[in-house]
C-alpha positions, 0 to 999 in steps of 0.5 A: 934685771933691766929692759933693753930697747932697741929702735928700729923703723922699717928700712933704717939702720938699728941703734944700739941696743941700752938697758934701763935700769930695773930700779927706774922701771919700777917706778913707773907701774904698768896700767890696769885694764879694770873691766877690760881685763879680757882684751887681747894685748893685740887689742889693747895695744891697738890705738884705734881699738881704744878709740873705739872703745871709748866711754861716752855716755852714763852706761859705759861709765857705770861699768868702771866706776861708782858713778856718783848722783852728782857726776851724773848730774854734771853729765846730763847737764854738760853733755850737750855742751862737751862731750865726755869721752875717755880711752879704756887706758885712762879710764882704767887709772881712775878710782872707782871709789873715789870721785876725788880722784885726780884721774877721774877729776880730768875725765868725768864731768863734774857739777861746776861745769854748768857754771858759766861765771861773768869772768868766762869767755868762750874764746878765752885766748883770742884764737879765732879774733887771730886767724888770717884764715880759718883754722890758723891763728897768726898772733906772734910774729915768726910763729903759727898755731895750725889747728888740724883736728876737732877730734883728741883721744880723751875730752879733758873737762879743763879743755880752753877749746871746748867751743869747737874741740869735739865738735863735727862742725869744727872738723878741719876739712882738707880745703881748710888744711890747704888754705892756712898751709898756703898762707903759711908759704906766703908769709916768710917771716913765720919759721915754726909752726904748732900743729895742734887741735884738738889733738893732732896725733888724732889724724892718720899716720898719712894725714900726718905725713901730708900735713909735715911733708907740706911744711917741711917742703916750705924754706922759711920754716925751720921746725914744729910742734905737735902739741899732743896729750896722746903720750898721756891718754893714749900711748899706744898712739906712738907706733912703729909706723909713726916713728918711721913717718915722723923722723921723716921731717925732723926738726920735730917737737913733742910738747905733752900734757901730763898734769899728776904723777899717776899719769906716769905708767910703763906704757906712758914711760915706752911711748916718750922713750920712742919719741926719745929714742927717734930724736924727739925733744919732748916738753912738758906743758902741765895746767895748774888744777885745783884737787888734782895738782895743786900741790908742791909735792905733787909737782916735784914728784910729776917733774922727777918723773918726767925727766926720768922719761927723758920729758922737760918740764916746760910751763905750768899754766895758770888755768884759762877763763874758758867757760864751766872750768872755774871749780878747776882755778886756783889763786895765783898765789897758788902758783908761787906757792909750787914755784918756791917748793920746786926752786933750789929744792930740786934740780932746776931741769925739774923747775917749769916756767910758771906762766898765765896766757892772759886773756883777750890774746894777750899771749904768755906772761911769766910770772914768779915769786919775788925774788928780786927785792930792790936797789939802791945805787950799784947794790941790788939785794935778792933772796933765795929759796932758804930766804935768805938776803944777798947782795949783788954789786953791779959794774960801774 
């Protein structure tokens, strides 16, 4: 047995009908509600009713989870700093026996949080020392970080921008909007921009439409990024109506954020085949998490996944030196560790870039195991995943 698809957006040709094998959908299992059970489909489907669904504070935690005296702890004590906040969806993928759940990891504040440690900056990539003007950090010659939002579905506790996402005195007014939209018109040289936020799928449909009309009516700019976690937190974010709006302004990007293959569901796996089916290239942008993905197992079961969700992955970061995340940081060593696991083992579609935006505004640095090991006149001598030495004879 196998699911056939069809997309169709309101006033546009239908494309063919395809089936996806039974095999491959089992593998991606459909969510739990845990104690919203009694939810209608239309409710549960409905991505502003899971916003406003949300767990936000102790009590509506205590309802799906055991809630353990040092998560309550780290809550009491972070609260004021980053606010908790997780979608009925994601949260009912948490354990709620296990605190050590990778799930529950990302969503549920933790005790290392109220560690500031001397390394940790509030700013950790320079994004504000960058902005021209408010809420757009120019630091790369042809490109732009747009910042649209305060607002993202779930606040994950690993979050770089924990300074201003969440709260209502970062929101990005639409005077704000039209001033870096402007900036942009004046400066030819930026070609691609990366509309962010918090989570920019977090605004309307129309402000959306605004937003990538606005850019897509500029000539020097010849494509975007929405940089979103809504594939993973809430998939019931990609609508009829955002398909419609969004293949309005191609060439559209989608890079997404799932970090651990209990991530991948039926819902997560229709949501990327939407944006797939609308001609949007999906990538993948995971960060590096000490109890949740550290692990090249993990990784090569994640990247299988992903691509059968038609997702590239893209990077994994070595995690930020933003402020209370250093429970979540792994040696750098780490890194190389789940790069040699990934590399000739599996496909190389299934081998992300491993990279640190180092800090202070130095912007994206590859790093990578060695796998160059020296020269000598035209000989140049390299190993490969088996470790194994070979030589390589340079032109004269």
């Amino acid at each position: 047995m196998s699911t056939e698809n069809k997309t169709e957006a309101p006033g546009s040709v239908s494309y063919p009908t395809y089936s996806i094998p039974e095999h491959i959908l089992n593998r991606f299992p459909v969510a739990p509600r845990s104690i919203w059970s009694d939810a209608t489909e239309k409710d549960w489907n409905n991505w502003i009713w899971q916003q406003q669904k949300r767990v936000k504070n102790l009590d509506d935690l205590r309802k799906v989870i055991k809630v353990t005296s040092e998560e309550e702890k780290a809550y009491e004590g972070s609260v004021e700093m980053f606010n908790m906040s997780i979608t009925p969806y994601y949260a009912a993928l948490m354990d709620p026996e296990d605190p050590n759940c990778p799930i529950r990891l990302q969503a549920v504040p933790k005790i290392g949080e109220l560690h500031v440690a001397p390394e940790d900056l509030e700013d950790p990539l320079a994004e504000e020392r960058d902005m021209p003007v408010p809420g757009l950090t120019h630091r790369y010659p042809d490109r732009v970080l747009f910042y649209t939002t305060h607002n993202c579905a779930m606040y994950c506790r690993f979050c770089t921008r924990k300074r201003k996402v969440s709260d209502p005195g970062s929101a990005a007014q639409k005077q704000q909007l039209d001033t870096a939209l402007d900036y942009i018109r004046k400066h030819p040289e930026i070609r691609d921009v990366v509309v962010s936020g918090g989570d920019p799928l977090s605004n309307s449909d129309e402000r959306l439409d605004y937003i990538l009309g606005s850019l897509r009516a500029i000539p020097h700019i010849e494509m975007f990024r929405l940089g979103t976690r809504n594939l993973v937190t809430l998939p019931q974010r990609i609508t009829d109506d955002f398909i419609y709006m969004i293949r309005k302004h191609h060439p559209v990007y989608v890079n997404t954020h799932f970090n651990h293959p209990k991530e991948c569901t039926r819902e997560a796996f229709d949501a990327c085949r939407r944006l797939a089916d609308a001609g949007v290239p999906i990538s993948n942008q995971a960060v590096l998490l000490k109890g949740v993905n550290d692990d090249p197992k993990i990784f090569k079961e994640l990247n299988h996944k992903l691509l059968m969700m038609r997702v590239r992955p893209y990077y994994i970061y070595q995690c930020d030196l933003s402020q209370g995340i250093g429970h979540f940081r792994t040696p750098i060593e780490k890194g190389f560790e789940i790069i040699e696991g990934l590399r000739g083992h599996t496909s190389g579609l299934a081998v992300p870039h491993m990279v640190i935006d180092a800090p202070g505004g130095g912007g994206k640095i590859p790093i990578l195991p060695q796998y160059f090991l020296g020269k000598e006149g035209r000989k140049v001598t390299l190993r490969n995943f088996r470790q194994q030495k070979f030589t390589y004879v340079e032109p004269e």
